[in-house]
N, C-alpha and C positions, 0 to 999 in steps of 0.2 A: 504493500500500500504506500510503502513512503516513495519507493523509484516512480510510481503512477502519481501520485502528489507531484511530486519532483518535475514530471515531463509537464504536466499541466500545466504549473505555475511557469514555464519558463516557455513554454508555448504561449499560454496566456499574456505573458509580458511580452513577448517578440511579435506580437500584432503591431504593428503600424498606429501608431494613434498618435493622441497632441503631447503623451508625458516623454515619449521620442524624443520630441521637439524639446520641450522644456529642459530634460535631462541632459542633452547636449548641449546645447546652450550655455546651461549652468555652467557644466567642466568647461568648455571653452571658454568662459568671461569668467567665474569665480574660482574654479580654481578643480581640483580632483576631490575635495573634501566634499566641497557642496554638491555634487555630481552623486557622491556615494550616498550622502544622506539626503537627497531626495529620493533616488533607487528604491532606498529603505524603506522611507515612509510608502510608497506606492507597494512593496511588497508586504509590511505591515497591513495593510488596506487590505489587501489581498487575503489574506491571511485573515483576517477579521470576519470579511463576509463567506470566506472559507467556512470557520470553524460555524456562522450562522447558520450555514446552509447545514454543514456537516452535523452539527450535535442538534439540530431540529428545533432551534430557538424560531419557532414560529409568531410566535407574539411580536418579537424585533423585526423577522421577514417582514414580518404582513403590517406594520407601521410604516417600514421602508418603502415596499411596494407601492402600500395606498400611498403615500405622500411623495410618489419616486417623481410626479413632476415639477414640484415647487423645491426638490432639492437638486433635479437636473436643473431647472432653472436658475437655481444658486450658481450652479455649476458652469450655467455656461454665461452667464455675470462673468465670474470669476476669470474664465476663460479667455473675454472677451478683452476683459482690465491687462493679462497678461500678452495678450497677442498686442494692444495698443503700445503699452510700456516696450515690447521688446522695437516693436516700430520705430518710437522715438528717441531711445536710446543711442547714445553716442557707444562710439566702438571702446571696446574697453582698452585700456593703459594696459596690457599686461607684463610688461617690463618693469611697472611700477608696484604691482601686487603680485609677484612671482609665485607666493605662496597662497593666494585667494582671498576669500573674506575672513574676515576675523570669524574666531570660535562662536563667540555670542550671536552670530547672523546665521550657526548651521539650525539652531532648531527651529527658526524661521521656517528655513529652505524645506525640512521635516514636515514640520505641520502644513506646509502649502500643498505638497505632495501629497500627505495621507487624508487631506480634508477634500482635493479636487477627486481624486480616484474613489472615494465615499461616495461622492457626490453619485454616484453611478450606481444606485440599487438595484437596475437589473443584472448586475452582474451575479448576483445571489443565486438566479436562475440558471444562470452558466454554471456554476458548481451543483447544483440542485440534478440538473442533467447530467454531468459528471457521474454523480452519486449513482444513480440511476442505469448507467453505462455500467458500472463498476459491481450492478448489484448487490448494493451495499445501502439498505433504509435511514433517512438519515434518522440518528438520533440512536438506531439499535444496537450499533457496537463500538462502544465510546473508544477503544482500544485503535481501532483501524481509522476512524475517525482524527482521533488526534495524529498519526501518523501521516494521514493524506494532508492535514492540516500544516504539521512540520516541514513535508516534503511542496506543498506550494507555493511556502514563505521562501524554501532554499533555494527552490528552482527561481522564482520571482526573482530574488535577488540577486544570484549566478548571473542573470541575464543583464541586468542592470550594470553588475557590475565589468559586466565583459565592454556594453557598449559604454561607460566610464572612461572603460582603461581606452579603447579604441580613440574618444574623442580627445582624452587629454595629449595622446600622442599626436595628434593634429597641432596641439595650441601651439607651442613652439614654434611652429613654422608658419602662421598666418600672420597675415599683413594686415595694418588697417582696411585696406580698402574691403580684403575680405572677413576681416571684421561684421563691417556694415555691412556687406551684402549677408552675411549669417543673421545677425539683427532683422533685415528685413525680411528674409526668406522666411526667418523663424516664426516674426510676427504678421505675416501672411497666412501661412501654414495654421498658426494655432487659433486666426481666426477664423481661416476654414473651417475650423474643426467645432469652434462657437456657431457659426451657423449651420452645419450638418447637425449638430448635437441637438439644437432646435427646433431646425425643421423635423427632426425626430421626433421630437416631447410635440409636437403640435400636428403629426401625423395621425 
């Protein structure tokens, strides 16, 4: 149960979506710290609505569900605010902050990541089918359960941390000009991602 946990979560994070964008981003402008503990927090996230699905917390699903549009709408606010911000942002100095942001800025970077990938309660349902696949009720066998739960948070974060290490070996070698064009690509990209998420909740 925990190598099928494992492959999920790290499937599940190697989908394409906007925390791609963000998490790269991060390591290229602040630095390889912040890179990891966003990873984190979205694997934690993970991992959260995991163990939901997994141990049969139905009363949490079924608040999440019922109200999954007014916190996708949070979500894609939020979304919205960072696709702007990376828009207008000047290319980062990295010469001048070789080591990134300071320590006190990473649980920022933490909570932004595990509060946006929250924002996404149907993801619950993705683990729910999982269970389902795996023939496994949720809620019946607390033992395999926690396992699949370990192995999603590791995989999650494996994957994170692979594309991390990939983007900070980029930073070094980028130039301002493609600085800004990451900036804008980025803040393009993640406001695609604010109106597909939209147009989803209003579908």
């Amino acid at each position: 149960m925990l190598a099928k946990g494992l492959l999920f979560g790290f499937v599940l994070a190697a989908i394409v979506g906007p925390m791609w964008v963000l998490c790269f981003r991060r390591t290229i402008e602040q630095g390889v710290a912040a890179g990891i503990v966003s990873g984190l927090g979205i694997a934690v996230a993970d991992a959260i609505y995991g163990a939901i699905a997994a141990f049969g917390l139905t009363a949490i699903s079924g608040f999440l569900l019922t109200h999954s549009f007014w916190i996708g709408l949070a979500g894609v606010a939020f979304l919205a605010w960072l696709g702007v911000k990376a828009l207008i942002a000047p290319p980062a100095d990295l010469a001048a902050t070789p080591n990134g942001i300071p320590s006190r800025s990473l649980g920022a970077a933490f909570a932004s990541t595990l509060t946006l990938t929250l924002a996404n309660p149907p993801t619950i349902l993705a683990f729910t089918a999982m269970f389902a696949g795996l023939g496994l009720a949720a809620g019946a066998n607390y033992q395999s359960a926690a396992l699949i739960v370990a192995g999603v948070f590791v995989g999650s974060a494996a994957w994170w941390l692979i594309l991390v290490l990939g983007a900070a070996a980029l930073r070094a070698r980028l130039t301002t000009r493609l600085l800004r064009a990451i900036n804008v690509i980025s803040g393009v990209t993640i406001l695609g991602f604010a109106v597909w998420q939209l147009a989803t909740l209003m579908g």
